[in-house]
N, CA and C atoms as a LAMMPS dump frame, in Angstrom:
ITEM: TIMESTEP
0
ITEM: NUMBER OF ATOMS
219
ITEM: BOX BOUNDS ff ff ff
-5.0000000000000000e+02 5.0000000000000000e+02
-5.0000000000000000e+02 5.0000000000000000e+02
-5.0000000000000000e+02 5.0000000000000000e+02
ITEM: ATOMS id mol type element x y z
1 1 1 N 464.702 12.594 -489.816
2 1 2 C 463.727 12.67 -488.73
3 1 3 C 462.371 12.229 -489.271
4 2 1 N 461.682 11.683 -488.192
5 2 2 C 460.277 10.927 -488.858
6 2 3 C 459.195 11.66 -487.536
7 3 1 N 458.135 12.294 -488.316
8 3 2 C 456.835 12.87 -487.422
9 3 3 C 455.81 11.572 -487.128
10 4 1 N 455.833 11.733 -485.85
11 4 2 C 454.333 10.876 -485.657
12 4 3 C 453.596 11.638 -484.549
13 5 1 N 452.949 10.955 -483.622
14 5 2 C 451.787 11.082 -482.891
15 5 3 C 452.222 9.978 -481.383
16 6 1 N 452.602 10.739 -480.104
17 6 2 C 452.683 9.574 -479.115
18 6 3 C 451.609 8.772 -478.671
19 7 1 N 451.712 7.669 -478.92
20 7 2 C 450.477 6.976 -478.004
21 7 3 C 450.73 5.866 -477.251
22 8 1 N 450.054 5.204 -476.268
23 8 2 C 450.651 4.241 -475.822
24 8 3 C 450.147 2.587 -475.863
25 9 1 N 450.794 1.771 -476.036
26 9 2 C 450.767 0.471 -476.48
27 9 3 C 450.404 -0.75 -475.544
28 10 1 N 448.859 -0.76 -475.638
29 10 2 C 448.464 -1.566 -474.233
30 10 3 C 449.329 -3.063 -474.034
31 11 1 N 449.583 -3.184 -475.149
32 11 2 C 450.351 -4.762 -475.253
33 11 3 C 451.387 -5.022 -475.015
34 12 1 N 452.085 -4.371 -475.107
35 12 2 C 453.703 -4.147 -474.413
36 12 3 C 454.088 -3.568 -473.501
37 13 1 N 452.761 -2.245 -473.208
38 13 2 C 453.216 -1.387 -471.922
39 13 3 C 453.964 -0.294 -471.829
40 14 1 N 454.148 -0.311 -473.246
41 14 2 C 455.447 1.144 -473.34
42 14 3 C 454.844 1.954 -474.122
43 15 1 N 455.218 3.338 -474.293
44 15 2 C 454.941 4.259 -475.219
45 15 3 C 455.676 4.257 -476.516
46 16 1 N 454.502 4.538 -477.56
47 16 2 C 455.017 4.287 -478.872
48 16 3 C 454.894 5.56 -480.174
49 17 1 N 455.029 5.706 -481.148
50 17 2 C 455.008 6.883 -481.799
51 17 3 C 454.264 6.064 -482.945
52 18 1 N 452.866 6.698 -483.392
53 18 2 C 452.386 6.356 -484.588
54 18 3 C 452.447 7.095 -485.453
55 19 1 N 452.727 6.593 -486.919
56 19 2 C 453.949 7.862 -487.897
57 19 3 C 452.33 7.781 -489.293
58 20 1 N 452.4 8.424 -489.525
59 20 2 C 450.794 8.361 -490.64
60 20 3 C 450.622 7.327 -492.022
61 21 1 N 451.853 6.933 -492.385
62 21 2 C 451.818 5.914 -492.892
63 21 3 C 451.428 4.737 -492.287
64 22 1 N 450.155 4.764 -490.924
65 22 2 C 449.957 3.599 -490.687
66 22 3 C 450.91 2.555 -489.508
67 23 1 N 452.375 3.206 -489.675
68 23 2 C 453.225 2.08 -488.976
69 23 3 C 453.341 2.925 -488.032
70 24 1 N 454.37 2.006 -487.088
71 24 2 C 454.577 2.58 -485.202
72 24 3 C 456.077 2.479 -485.296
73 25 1 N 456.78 3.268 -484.389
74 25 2 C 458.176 2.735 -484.287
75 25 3 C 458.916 1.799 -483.888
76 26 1 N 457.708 1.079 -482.889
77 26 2 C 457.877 -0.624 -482.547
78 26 3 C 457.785 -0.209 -480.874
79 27 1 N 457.83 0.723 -480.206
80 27 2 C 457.666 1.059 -478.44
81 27 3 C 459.441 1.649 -478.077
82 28 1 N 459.187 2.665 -477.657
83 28 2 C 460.127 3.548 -476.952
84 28 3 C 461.067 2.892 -475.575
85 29 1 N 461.787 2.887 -475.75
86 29 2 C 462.677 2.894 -474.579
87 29 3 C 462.953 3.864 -473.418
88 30 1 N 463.531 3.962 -472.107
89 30 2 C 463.802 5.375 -471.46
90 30 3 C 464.624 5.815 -471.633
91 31 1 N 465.042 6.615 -471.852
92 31 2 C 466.176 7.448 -472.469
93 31 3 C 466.393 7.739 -474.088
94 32 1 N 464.804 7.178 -474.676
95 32 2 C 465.011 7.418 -476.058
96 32 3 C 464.684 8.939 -476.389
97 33 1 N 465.77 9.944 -477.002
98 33 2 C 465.721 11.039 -477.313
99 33 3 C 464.603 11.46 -478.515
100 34 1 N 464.243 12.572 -478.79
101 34 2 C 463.052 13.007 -479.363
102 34 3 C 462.676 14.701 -479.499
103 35 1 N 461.992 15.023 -480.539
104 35 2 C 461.829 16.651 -479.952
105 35 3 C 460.239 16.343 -480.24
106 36 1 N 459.573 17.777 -479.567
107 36 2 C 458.329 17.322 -478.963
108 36 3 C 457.697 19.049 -479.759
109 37 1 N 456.443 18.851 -480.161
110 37 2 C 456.565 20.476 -480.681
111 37 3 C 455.298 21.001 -479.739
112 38 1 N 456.136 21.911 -479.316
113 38 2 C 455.557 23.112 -478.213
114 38 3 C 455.071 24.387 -478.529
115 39 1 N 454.287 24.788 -478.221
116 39 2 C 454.241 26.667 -478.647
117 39 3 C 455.06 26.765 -479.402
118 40 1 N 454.501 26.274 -481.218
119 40 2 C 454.818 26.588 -482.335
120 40 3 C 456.567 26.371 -482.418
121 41 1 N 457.626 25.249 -482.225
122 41 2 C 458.467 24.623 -482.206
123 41 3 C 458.821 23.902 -481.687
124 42 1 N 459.911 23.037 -482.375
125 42 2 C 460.424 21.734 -481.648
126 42 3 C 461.149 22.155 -480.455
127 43 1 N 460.844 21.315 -479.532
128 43 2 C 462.278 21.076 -478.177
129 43 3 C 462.546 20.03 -477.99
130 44 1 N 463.894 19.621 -477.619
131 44 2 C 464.424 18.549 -477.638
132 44 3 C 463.848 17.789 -476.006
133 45 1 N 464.133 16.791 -476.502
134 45 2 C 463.389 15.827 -475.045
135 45 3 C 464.015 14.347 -474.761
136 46 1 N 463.803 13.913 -473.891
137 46 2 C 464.013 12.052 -474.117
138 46 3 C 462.88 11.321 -472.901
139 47 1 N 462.418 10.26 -473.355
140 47 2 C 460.928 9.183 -472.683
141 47 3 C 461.769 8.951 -471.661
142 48 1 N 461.539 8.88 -470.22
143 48 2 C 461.69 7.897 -469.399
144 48 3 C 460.37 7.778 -468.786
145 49 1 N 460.632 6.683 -467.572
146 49 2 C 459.109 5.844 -466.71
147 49 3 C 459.288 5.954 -465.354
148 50 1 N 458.537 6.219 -464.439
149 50 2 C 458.591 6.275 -463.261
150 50 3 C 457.591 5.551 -462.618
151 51 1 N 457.594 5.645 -460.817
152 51 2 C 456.517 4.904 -460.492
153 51 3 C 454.804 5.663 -461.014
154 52 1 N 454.888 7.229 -461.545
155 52 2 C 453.591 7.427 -462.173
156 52 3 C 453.456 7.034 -463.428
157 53 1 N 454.302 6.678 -464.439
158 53 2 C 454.585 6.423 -465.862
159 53 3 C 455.22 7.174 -466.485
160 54 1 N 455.377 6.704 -467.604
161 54 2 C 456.05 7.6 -468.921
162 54 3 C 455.727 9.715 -468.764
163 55 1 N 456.929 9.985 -469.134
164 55 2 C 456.981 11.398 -469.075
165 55 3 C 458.248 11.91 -469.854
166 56 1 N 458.344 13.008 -469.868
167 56 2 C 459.248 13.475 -471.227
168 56 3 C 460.083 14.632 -469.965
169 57 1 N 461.714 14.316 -470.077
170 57 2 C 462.485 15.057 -469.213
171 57 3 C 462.271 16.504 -469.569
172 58 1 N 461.832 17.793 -469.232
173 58 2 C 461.931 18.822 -469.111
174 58 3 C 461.169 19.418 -470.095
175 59 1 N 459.838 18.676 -469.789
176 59 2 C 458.803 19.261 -470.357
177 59 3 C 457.094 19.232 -469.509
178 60 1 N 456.926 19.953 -469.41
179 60 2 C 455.557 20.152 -468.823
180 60 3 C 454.451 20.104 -469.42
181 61 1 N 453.554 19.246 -469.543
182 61 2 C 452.41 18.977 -470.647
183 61 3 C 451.033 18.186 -469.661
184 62 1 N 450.376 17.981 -470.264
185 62 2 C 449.391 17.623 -468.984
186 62 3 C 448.932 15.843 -469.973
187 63 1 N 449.131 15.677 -470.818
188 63 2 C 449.362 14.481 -471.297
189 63 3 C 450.435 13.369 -472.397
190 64 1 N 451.239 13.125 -472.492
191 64 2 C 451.7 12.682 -473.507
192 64 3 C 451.015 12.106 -474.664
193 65 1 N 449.677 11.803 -474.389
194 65 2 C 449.015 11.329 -475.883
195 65 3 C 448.889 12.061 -476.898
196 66 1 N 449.015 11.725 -477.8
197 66 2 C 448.486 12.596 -478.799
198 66 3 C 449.391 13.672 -479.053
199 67 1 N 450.554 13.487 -478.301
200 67 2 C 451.696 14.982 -478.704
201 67 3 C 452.151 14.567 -479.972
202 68 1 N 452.491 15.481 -480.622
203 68 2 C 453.132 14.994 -482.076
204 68 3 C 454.994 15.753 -481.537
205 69 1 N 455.731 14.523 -482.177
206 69 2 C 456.882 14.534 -481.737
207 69 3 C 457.53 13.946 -483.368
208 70 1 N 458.609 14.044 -483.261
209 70 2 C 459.766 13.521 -484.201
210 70 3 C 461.137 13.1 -483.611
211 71 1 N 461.557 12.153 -484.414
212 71 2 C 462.41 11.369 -483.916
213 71 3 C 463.527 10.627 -485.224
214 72 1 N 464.375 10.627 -484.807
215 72 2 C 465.48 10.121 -485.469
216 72 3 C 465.57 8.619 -486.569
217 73 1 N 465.304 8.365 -487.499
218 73 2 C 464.374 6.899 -487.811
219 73 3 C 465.633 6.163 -488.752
């Protein structure tokens, strides 16, 4: 599993994970799985897009930026 930081990628349009070494995971897909850390632990999650944008299935957050998440690498 690899920790980064979600942010999103004006150039491609998709949401991406920036990992602290500097690199990105290259932009997320919908249905790409992930855990997301919440009130002091991980929960499991996966990205999809709608007509409001990107959002994380069965999670309630008031932004996706800046969430720190981990993911399978």
């Amino acid at each position: 599993m690899r920790e980064g930081i979600l942010i999103p990628d004006m150039q491609s349009g998709r949401a991406d994970i920036h990992f602290s070494s500097d690199d990105c995971y290259g932009g997320l897909h919908c249905g790409t799985t992930m855990d997301i850390w919440l009130n002091e632990q991980w929960v499991p999650t996966r990205i999809e897009m709608d007509s409001r944008g990107w959002f994380l299935v069965g999670v309630q957050i008031e932004t996706l930026w800046g969430q720190r998440v981990r993911i399978r690498w």
